[in-house]
N, CA, C and O atoms as a printed pandas DataFrame, in Angstrom:
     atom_number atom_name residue_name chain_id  residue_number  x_coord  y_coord  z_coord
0              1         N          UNK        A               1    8.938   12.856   -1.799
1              2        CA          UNK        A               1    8.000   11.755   -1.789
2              3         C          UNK        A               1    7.812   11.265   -3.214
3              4         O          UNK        A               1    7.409   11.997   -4.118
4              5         N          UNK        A               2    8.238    9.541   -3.414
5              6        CA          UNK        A               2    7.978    9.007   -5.125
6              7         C          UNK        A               2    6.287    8.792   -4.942
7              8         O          UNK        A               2    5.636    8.853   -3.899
8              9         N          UNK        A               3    5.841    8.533   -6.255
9             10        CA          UNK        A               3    4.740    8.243   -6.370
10            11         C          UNK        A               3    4.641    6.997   -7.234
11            12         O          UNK        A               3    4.265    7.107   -8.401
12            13         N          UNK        A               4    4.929    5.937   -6.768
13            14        CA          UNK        A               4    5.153    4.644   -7.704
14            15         C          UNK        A               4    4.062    4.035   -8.039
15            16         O          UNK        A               4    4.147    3.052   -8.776
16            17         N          UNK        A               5    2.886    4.457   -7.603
17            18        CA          UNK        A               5    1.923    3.897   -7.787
18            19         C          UNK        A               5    1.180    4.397   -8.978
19            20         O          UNK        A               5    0.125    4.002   -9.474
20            21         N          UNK        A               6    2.267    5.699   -9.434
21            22        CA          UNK        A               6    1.025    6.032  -10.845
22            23         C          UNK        A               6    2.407    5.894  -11.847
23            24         O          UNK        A               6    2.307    6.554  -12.882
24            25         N          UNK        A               7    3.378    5.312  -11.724
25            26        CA          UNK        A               7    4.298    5.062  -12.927
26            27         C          UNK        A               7    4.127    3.840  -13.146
27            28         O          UNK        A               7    3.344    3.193  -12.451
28            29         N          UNK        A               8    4.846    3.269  -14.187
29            30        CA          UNK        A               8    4.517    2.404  -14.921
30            31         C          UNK        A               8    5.638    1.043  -13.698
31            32         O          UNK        A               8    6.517    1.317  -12.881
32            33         N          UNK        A               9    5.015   -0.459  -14.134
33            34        CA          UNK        A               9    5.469   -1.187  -12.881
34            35         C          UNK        A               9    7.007   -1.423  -12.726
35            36         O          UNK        A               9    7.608   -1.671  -11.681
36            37         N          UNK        A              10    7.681   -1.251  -14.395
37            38        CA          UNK        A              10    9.003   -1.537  -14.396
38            39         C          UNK        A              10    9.455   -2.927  -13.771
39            40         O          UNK        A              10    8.725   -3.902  -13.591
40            41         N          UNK        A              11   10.871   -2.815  -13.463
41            42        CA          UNK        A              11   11.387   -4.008  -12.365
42            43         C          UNK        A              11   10.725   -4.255  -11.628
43            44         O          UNK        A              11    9.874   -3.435  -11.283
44            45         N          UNK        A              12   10.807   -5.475  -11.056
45            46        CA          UNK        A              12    9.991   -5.990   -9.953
46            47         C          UNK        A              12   11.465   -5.490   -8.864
47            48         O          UNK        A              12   12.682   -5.661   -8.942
48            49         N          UNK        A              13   10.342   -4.667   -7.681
49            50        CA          UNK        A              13   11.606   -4.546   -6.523
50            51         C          UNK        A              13   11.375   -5.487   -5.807
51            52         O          UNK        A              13   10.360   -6.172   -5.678
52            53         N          UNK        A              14   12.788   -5.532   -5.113
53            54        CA          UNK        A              14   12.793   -7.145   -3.946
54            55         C          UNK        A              14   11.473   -7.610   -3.240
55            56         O          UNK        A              14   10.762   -6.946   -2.485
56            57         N          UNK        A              15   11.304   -8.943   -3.672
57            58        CA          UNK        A              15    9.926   -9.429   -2.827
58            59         C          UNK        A              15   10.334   -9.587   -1.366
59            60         O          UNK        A              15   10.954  -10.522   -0.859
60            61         N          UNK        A              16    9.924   -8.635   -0.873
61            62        CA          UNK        A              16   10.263   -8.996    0.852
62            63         C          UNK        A              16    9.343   -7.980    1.528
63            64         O          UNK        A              16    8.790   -7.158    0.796
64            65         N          UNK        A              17    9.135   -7.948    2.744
65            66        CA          UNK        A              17    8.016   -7.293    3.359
66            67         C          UNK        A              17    8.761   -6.048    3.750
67            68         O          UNK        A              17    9.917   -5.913    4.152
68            69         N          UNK        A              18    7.550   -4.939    3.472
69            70        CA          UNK        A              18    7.870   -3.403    3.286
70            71         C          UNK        A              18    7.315   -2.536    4.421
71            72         O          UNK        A              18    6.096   -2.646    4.294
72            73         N          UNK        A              19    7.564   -1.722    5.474
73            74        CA          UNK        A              19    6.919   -1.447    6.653
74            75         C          UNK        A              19    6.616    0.201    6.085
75            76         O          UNK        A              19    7.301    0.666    5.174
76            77         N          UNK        A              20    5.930    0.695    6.495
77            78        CA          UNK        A              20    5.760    2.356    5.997
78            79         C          UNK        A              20    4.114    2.718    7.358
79            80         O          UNK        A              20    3.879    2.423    8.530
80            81         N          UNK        A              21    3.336    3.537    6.166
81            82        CA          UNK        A              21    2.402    4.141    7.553
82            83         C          UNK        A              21    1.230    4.134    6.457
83            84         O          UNK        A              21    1.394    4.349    5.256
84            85         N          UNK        A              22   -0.060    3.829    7.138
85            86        CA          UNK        A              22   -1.137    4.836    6.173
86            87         C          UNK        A              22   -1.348    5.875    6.077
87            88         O          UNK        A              22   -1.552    6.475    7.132
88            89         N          UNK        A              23   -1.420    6.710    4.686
89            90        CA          UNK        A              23   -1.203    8.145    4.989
90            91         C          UNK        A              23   -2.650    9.181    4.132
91            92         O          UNK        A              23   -2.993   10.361    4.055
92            93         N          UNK        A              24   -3.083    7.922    3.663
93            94        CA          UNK        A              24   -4.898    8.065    3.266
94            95         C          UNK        A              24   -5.383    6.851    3.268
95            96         O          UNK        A              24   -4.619    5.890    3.165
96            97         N          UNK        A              25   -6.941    6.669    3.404
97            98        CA          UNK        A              25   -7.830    6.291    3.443
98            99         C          UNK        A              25   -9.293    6.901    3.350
99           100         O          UNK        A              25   -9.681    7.636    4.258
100          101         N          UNK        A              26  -10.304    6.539    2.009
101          102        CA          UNK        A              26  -11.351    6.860    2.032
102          103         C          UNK        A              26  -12.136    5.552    2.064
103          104         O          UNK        A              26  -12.197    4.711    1.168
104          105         N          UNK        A              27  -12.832    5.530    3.475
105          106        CA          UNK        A              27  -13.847    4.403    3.821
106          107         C          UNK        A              27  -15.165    4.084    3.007
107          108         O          UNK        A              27  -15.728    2.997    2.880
108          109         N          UNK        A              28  -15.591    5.610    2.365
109          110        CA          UNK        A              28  -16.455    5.092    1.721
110          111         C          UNK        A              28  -16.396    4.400   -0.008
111          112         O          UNK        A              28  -17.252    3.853   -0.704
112          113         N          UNK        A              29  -15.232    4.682   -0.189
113          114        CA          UNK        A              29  -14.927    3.901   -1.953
114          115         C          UNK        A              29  -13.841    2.673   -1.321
115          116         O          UNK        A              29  -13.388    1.745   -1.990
116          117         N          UNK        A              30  -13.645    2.854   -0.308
117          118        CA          UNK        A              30  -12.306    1.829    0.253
118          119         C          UNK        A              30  -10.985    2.338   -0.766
119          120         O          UNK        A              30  -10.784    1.584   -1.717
120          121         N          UNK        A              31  -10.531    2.936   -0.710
121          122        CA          UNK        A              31   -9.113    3.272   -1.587
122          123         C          UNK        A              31   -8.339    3.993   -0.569
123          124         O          UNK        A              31   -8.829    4.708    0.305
124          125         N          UNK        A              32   -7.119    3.756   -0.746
125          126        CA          UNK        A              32   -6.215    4.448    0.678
126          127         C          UNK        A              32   -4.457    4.290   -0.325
127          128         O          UNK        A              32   -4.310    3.758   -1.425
128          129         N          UNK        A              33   -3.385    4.945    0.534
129          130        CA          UNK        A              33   -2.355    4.887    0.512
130          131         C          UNK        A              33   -1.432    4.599    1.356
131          132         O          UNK        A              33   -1.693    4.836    2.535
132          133         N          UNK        A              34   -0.278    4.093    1.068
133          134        CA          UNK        A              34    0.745    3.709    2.473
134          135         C          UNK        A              34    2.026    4.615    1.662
135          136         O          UNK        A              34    2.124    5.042    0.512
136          137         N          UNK        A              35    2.557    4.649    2.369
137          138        CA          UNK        A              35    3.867    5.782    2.368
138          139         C          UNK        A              35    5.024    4.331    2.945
139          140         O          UNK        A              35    4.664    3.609    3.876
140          141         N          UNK        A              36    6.337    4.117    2.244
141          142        CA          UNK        A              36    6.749    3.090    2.273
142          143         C          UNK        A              36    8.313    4.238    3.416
143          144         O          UNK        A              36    8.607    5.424    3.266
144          145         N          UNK        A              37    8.791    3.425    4.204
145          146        CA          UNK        A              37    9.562    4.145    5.006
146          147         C          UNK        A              37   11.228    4.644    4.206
147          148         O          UNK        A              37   12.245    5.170    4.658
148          149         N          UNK        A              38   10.827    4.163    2.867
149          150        CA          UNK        A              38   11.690    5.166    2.114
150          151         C          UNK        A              38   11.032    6.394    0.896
151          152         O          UNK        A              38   11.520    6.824   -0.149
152          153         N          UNK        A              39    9.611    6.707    1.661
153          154        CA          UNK        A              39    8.938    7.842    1.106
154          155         C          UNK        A              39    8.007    7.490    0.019
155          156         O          UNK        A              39    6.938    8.060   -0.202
156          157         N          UNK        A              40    8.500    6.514   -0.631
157          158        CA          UNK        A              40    7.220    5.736   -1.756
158          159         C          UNK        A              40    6.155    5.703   -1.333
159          160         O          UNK        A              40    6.072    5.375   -0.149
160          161         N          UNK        A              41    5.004    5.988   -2.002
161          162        CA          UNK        A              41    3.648    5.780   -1.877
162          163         C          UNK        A              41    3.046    4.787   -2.981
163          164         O          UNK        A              41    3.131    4.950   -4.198
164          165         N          UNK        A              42    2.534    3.921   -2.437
165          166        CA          UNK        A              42    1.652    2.771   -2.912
166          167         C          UNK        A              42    0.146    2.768   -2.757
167          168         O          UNK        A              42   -0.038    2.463   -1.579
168          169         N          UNK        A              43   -0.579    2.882   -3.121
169          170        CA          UNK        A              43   -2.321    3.414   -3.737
170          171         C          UNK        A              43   -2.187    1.317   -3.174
171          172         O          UNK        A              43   -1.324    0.463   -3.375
172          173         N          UNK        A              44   -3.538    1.307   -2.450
173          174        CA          UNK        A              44   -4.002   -0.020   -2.097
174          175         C          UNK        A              44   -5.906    0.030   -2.291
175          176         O          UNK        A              44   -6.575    1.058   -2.392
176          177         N          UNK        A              45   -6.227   -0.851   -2.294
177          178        CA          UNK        A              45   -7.234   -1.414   -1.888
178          179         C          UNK        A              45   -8.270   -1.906   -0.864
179          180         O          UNK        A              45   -7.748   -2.948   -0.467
180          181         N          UNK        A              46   -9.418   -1.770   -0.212
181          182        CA          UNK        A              46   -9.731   -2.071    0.993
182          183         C          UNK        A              46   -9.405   -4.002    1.067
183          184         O          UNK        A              46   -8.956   -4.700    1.976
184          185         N          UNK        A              47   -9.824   -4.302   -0.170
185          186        CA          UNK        A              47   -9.819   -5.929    0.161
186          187         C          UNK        A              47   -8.726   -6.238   -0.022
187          188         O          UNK        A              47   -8.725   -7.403   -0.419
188          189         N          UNK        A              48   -7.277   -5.653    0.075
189          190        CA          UNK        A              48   -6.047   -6.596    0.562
190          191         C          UNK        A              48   -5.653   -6.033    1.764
191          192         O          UNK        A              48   -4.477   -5.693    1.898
192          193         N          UNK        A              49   -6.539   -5.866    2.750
193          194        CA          UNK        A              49   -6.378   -5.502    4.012
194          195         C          UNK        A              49   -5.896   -7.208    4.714
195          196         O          UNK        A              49   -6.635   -8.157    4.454
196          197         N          UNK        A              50   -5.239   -7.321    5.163
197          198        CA          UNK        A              50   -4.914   -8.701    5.399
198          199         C          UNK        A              50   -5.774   -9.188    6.225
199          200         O          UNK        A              50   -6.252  -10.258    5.849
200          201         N          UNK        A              51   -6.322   -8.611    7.678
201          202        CA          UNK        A              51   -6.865   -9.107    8.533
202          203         C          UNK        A              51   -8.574   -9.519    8.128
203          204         O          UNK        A              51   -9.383  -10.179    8.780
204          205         N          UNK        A              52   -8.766   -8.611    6.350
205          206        CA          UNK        A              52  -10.107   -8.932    6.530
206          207         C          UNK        A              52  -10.822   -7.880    6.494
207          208         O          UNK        A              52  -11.269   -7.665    5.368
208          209         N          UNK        A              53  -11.180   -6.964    7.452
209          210        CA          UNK        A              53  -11.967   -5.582    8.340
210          211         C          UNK        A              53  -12.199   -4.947    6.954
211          212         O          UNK        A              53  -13.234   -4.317    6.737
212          213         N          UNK        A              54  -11.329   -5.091    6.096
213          214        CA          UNK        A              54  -11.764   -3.818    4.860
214          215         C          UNK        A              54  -11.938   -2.105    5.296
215          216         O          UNK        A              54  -12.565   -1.245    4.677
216          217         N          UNK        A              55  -11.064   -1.946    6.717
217          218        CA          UNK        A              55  -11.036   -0.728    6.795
218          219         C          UNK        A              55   -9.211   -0.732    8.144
219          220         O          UNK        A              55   -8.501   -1.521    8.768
220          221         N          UNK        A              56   -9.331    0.470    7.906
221          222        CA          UNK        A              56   -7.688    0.686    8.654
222          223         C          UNK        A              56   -7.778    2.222    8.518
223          224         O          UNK        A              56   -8.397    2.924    7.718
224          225         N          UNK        A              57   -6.723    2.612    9.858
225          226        CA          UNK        A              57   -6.146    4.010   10.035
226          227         C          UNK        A              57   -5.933    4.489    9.454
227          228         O          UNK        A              57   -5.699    4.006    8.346
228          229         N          UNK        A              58   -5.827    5.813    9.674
229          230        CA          UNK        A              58   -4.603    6.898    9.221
230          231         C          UNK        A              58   -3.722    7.027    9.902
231          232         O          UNK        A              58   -3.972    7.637   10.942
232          233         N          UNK        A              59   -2.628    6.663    9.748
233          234        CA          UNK        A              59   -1.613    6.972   10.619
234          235         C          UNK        A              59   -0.890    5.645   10.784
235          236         O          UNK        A              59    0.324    5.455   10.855
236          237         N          UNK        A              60   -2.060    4.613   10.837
237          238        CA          UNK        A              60   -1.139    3.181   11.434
238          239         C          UNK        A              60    0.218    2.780   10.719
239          240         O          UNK        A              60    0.667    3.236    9.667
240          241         N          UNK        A              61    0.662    1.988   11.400
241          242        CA          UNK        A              61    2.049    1.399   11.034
242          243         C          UNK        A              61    1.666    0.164   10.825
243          244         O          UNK        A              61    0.975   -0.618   11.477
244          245         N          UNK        A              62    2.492    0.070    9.314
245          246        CA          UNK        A              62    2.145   -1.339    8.852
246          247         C          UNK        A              62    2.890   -1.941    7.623
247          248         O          UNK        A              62    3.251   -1.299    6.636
248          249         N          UNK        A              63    3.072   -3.341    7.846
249          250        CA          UNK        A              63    4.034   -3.850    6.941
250          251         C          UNK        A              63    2.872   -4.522    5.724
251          252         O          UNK        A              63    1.730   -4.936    5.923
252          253         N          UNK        A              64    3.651   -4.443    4.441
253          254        CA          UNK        A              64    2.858   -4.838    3.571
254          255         C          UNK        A              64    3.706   -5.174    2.224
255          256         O          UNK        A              64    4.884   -4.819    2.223
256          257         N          UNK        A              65    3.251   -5.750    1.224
257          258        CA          UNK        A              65    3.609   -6.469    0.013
258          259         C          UNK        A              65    3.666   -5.763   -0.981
259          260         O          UNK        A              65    3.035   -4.715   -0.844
260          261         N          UNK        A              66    4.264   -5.915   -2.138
261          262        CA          UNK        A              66    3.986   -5.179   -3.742
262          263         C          UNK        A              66    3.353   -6.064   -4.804
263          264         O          UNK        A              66    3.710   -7.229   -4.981
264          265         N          UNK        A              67    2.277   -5.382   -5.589
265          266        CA          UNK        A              67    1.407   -6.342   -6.172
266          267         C          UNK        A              67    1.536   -5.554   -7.722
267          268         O          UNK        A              67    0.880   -4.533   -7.927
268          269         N          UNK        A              68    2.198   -5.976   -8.493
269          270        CA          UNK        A              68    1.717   -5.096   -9.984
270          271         C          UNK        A              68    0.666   -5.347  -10.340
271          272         O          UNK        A              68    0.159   -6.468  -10.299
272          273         N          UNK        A              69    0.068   -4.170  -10.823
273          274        CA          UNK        A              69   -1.490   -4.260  -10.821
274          275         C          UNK        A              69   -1.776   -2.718  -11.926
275          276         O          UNK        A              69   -1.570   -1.567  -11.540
276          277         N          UNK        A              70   -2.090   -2.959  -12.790
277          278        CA          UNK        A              70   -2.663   -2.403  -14.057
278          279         C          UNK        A              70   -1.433   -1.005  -14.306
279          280         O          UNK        A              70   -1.565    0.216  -14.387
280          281         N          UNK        A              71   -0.318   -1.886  -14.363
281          282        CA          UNK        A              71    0.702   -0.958  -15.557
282          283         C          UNK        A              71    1.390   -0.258  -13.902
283          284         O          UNK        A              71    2.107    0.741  -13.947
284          285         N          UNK        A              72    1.013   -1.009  -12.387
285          286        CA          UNK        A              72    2.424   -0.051  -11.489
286          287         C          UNK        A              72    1.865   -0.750   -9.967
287          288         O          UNK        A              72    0.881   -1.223   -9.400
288          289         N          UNK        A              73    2.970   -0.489   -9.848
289          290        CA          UNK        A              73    2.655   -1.315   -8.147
290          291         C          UNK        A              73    1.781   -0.758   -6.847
291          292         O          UNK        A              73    1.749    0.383   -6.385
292          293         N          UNK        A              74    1.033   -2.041   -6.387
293          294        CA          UNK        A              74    0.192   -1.114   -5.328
294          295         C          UNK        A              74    0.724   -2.196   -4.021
295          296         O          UNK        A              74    1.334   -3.264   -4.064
296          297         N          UNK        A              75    0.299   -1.549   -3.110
297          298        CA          UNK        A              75    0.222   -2.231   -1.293
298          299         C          UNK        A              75   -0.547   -3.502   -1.350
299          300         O          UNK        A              75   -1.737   -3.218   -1.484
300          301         N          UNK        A              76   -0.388   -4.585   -1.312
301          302        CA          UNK        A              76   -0.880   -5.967   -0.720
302          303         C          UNK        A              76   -0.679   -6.270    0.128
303          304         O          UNK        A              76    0.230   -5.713    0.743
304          305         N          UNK        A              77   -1.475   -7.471    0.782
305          306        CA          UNK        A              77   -0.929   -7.751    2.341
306          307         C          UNK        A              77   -1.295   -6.897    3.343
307          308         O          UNK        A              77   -1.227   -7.585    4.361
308          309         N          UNK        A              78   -1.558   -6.062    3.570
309          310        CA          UNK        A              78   -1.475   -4.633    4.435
310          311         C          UNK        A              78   -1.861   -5.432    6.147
311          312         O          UNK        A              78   -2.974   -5.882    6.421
312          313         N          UNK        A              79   -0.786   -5.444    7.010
313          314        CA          UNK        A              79   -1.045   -5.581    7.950
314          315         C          UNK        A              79   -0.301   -4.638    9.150
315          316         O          UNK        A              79    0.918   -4.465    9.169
316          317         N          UNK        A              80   -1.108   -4.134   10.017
317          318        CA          UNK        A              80   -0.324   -3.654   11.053
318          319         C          UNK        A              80    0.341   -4.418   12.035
319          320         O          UNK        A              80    0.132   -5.525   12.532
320          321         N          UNK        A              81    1.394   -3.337   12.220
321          322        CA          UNK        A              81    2.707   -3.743   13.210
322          323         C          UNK        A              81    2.821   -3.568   14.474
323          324         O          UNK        A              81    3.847   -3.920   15.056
């Protein structure tokens, strides 16, 4: 499992939509992770939840974006599939 979300942002990888799973979420600070379906983990945000809700699964399946964001890439977009 990479952890791209705490290295530095480097290259931009291909802008195209990324499907993986949530594999944390804490509801009460809103901070969570998605696991990208080639094992990458991306650290997200409650407010780029796409639909809005500012909250989501554990477990769900969901396609989502790459956002560089303070020195490494996190989950944008986050919508389930």
């Amino acid at each position: 499992m990479s952890a791209a979300g705490s290295s530095s942002a480097g290259a931009a990888p291909m802008q195209r939509a990324l499907t993986g799973s949530v594999v944390r979420f804490d509801r009460e600070v809103g901070l969570g992770e998605v696991e990208a379906t080639d094992g990458t983990v991306y650290p997200f945000h409650c407010i780029v939840i796409a639909d809005g809700t500012r909250s989501i699964e554990v477990g769900a399946a969901v396609a989502f974006e790459l956002l560089p964001k303070l020195g490494r890439w996190e989950a944008a977009s986050i919508r389930p599939v």
